[in-house]
ROMARDO-315903 format. One record per residue: residue in one letter; z, x, y of N, C-alpha, C in turn; residue number from 1. Coordinates in steps of 0.05 Angstrom, whole numbers, padded with zeros to 5 digits. Atoms other than C-alpha are relative to their C-alpha. Layout:
REM residues N
<site type="A" n_w="Z" n_u="X" n_v="Y" ca_w="Z" ca_u="X" ca_v="Y" c_w="Z" c_u="X" c_v="Y" seq="NUM"/>
...
//
This chain:
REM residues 76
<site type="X" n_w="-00028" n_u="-00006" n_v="00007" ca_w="-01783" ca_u="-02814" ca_v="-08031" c_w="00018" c_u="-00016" c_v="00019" seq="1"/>
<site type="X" n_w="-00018" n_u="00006" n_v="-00017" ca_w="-01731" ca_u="-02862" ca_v="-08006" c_w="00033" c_u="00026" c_v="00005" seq="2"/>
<site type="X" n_w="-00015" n_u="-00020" n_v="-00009" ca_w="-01682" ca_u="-02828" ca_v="-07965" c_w="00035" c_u="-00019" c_v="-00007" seq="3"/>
<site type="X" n_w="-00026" n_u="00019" n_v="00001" ca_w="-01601" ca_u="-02852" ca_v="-07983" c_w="00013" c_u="00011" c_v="00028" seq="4"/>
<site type="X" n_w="-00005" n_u="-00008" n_v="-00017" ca_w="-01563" ca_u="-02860" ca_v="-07929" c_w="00030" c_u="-00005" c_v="00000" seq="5"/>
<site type="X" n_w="-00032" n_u="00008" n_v="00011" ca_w="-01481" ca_u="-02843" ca_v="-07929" c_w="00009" c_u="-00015" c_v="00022" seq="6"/>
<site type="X" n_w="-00024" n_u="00011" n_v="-00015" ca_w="-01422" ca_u="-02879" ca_v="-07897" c_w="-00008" c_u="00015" c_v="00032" seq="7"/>
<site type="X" n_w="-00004" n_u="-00014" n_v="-00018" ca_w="-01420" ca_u="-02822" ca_v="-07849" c_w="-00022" c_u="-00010" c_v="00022" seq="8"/>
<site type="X" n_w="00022" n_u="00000" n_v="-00014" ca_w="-01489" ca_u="-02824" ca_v="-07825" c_w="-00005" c_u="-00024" c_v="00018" seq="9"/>
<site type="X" n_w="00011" n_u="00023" n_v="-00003" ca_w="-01492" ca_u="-02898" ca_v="-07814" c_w="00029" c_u="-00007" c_v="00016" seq="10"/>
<site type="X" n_w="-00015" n_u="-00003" n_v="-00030" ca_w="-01426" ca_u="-02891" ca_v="-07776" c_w="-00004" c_u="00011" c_v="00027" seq="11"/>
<site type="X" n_w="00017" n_u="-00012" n_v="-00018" ca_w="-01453" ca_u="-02841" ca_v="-07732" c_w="-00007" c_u="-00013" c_v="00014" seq="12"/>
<site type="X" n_w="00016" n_u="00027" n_v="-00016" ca_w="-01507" ca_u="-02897" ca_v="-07714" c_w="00014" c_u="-00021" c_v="00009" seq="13"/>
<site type="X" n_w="-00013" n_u="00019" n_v="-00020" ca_w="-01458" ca_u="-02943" ca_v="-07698" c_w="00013" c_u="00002" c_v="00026" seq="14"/>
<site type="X" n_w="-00031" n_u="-00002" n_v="-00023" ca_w="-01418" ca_u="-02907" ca_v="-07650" c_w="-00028" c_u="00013" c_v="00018" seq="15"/>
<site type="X" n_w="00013" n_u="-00011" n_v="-00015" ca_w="-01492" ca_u="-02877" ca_v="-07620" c_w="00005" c_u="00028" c_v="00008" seq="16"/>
<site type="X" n_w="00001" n_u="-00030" n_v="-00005" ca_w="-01485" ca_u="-02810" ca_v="-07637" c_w="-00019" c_u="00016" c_v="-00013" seq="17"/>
<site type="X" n_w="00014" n_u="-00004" n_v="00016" ca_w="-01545" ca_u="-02800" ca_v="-07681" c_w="-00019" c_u="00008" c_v="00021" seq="18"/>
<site type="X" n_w="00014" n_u="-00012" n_v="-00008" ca_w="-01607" ca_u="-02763" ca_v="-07659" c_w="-00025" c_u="-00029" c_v="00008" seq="19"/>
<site type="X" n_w="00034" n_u="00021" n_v="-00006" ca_w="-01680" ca_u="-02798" ca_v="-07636" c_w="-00006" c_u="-00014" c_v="-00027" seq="20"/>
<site type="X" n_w="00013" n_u="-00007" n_v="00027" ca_w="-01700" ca_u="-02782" ca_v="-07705" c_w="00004" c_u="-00017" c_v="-00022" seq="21"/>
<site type="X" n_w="-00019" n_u="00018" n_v="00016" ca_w="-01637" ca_u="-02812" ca_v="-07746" c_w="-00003" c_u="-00020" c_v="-00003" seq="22"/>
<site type="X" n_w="00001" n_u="00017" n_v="-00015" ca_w="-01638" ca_u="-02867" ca_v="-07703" c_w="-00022" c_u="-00013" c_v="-00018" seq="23"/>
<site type="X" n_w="00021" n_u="00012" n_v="00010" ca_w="-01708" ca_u="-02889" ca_v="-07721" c_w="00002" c_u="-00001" c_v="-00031" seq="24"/>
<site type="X" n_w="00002" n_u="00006" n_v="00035" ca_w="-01698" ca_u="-02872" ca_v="-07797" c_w="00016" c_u="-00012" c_v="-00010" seq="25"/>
<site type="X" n_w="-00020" n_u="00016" n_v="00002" ca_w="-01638" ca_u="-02903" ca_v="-07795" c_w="-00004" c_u="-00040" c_v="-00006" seq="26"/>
<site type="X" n_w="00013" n_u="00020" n_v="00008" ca_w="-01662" ca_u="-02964" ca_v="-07767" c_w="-00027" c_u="-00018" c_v="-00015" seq="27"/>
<site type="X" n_w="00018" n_u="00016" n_v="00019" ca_w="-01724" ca_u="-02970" ca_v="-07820" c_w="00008" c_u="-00004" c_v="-00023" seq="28"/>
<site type="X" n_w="-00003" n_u="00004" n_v="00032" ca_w="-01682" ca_u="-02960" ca_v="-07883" c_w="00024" c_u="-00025" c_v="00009" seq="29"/>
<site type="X" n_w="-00019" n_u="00030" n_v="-00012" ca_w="-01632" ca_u="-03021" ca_v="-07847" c_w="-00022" c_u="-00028" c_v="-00008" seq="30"/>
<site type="X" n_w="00008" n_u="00030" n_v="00009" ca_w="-01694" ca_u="-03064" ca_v="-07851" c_w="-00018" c_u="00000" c_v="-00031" seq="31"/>
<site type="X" n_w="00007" n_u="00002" n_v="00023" ca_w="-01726" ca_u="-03038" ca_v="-07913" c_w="00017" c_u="00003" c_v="-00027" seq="32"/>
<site type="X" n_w="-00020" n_u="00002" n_v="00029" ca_w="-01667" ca_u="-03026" ca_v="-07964" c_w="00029" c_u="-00020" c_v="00004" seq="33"/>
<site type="X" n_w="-00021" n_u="00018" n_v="00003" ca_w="-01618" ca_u="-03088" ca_v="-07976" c_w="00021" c_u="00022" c_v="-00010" seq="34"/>
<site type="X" n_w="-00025" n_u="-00015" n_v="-00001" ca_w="-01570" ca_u="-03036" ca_v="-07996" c_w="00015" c_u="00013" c_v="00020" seq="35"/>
<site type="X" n_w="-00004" n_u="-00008" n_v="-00033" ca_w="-01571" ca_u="-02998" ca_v="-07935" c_w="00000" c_u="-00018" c_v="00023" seq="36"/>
<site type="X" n_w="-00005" n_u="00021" n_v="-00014" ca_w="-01569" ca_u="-03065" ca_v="-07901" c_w="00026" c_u="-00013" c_v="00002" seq="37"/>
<site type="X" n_w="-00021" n_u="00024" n_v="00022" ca_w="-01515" ca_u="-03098" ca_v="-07937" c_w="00029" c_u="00025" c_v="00017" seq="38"/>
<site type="X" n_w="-00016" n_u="-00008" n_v="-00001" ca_w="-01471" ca_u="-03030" ca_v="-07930" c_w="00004" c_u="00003" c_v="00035" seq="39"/>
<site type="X" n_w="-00006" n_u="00002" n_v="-00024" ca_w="-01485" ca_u="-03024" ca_v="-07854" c_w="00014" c_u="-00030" c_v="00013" seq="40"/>
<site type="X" n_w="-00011" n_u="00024" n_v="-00008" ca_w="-01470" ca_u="-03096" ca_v="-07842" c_w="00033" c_u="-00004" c_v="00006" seq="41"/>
<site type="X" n_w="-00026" n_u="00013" n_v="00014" ca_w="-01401" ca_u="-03094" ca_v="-07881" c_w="00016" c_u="00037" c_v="00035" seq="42"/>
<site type="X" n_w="-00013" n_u="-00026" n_v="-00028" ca_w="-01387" ca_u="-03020" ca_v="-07827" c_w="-00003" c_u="-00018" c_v="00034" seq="43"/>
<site type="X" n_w="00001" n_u="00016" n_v="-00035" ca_w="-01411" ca_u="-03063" ca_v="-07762" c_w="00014" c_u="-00022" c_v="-00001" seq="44"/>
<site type="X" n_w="-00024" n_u="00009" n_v="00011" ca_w="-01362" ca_u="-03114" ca_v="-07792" c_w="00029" c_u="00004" c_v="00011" seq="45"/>
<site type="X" n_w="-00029" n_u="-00013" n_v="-00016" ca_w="-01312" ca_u="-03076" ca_v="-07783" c_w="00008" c_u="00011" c_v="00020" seq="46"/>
<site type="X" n_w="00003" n_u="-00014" n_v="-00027" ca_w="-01325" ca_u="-03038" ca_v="-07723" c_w="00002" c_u="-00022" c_v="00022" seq="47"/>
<site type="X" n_w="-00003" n_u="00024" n_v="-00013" ca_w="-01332" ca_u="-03104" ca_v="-07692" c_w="00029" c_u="-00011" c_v="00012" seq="48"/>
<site type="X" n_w="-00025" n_u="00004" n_v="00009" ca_w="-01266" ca_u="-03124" ca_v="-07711" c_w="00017" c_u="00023" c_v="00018" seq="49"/>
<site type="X" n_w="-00014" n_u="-00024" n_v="-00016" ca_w="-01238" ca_u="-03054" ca_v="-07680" c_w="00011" c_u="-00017" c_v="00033" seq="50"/>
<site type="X" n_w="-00001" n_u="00005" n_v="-00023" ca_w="-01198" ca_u="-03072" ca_v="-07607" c_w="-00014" c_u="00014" c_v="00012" seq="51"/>
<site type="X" n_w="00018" n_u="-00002" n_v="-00023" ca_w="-01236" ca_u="-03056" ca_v="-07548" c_w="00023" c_u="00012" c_v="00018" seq="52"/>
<site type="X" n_w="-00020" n_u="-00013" n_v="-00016" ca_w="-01185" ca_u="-03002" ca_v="-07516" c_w="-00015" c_u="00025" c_v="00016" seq="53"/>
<site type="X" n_w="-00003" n_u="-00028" n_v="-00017" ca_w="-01184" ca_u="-02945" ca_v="-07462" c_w="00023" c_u="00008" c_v="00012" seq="54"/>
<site type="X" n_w="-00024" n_u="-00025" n_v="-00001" ca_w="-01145" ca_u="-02893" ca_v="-07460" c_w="-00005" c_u="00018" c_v="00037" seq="55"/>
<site type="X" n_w="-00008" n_u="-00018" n_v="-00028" ca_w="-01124" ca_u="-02861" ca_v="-07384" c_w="00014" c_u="00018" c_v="00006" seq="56"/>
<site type="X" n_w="-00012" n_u="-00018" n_v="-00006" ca_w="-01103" ca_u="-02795" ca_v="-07374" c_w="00023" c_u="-00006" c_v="00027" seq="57"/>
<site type="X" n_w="-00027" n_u="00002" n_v="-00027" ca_w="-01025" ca_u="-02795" ca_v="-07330" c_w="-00011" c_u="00019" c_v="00011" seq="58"/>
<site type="X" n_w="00013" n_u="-00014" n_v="-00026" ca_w="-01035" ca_u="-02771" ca_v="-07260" c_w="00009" c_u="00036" c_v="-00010" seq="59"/>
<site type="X" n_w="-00003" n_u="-00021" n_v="00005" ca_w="-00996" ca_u="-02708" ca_v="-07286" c_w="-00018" c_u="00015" c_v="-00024" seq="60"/>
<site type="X" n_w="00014" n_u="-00001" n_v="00014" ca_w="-01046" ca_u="-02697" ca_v="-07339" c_w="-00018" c_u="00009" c_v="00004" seq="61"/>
<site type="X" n_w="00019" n_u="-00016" n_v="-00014" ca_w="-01098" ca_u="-02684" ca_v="-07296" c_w="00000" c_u="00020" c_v="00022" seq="62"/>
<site type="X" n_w="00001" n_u="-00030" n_v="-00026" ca_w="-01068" ca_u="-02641" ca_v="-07245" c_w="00000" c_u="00019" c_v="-00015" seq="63"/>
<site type="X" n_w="00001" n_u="-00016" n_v="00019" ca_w="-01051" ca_u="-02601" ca_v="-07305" c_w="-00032" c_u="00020" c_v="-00009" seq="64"/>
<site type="X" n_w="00031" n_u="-00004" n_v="00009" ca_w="-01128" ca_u="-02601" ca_v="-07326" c_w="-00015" c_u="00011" c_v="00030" seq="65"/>
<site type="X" n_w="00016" n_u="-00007" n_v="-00025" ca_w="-01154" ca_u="-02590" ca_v="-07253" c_w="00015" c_u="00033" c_v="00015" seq="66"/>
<site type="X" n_w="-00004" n_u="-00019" n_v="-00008" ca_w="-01100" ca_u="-02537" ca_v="-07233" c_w="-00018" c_u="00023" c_v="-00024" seq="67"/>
<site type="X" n_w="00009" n_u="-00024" n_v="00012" ca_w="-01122" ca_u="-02499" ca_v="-07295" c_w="-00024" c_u="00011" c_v="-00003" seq="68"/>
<site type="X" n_w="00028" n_u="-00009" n_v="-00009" ca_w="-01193" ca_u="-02501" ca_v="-07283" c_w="-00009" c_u="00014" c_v="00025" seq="69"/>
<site type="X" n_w="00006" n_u="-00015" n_v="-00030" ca_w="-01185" ca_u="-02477" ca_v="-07211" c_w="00005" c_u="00032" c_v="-00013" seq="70"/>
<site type="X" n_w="-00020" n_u="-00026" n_v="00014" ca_w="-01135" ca_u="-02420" ca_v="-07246" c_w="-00035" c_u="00014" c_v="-00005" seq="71"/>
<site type="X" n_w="00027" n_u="-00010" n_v="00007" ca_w="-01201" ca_u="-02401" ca_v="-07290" c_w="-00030" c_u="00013" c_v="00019" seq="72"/>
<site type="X" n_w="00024" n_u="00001" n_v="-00011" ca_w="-01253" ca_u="-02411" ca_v="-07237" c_w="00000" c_u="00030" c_v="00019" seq="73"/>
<site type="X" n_w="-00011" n_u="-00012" n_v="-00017" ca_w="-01216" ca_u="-02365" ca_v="-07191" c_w="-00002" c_u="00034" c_v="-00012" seq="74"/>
<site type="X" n_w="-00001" n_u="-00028" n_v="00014" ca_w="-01215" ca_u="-02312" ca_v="-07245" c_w="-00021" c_u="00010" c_v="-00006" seq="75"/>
<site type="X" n_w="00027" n_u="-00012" n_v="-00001" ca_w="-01289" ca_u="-02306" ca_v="-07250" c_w="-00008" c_u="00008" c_v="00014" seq="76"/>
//
């Protein structure tokens, strides 16, 4: 029984969020189904294409995030 594989799934694998499991079944229906080849191609395509950005929390941002974790910690 071939397995289909969606958009979603085969995004997943691009961004390395897929399981051991996926992963491997992922990459055998990549080299055994030209469809599943073709449509990953045209997604790593584009992902490619994506800029190459990071995002940095402002210094106030994280005092925010650190006071309120002390706040919490304090209350356990």
């Amino acid at each position: 029984m071939e397995q289909s594989y969606t958009t979603n799934l085969l995004l997943k694998y691009l961004y390395r969020e897929t399981s051991l499991t996926e992963t491997l079944e992922i990459e055998n229906a990549i080299s055994e189904s030209p469809l599943t080849k073709k449509e990953y191609l045209k997604l790593r395509n584009g992902y490619l294409r994506f800029p190459k950005v990071k995002f940095y929390p402002t210094d106030e941002t994280m005092s925010s995030i650190l006071n309120y974790s002390k706040s919490v910690a304090i209350g356990c």
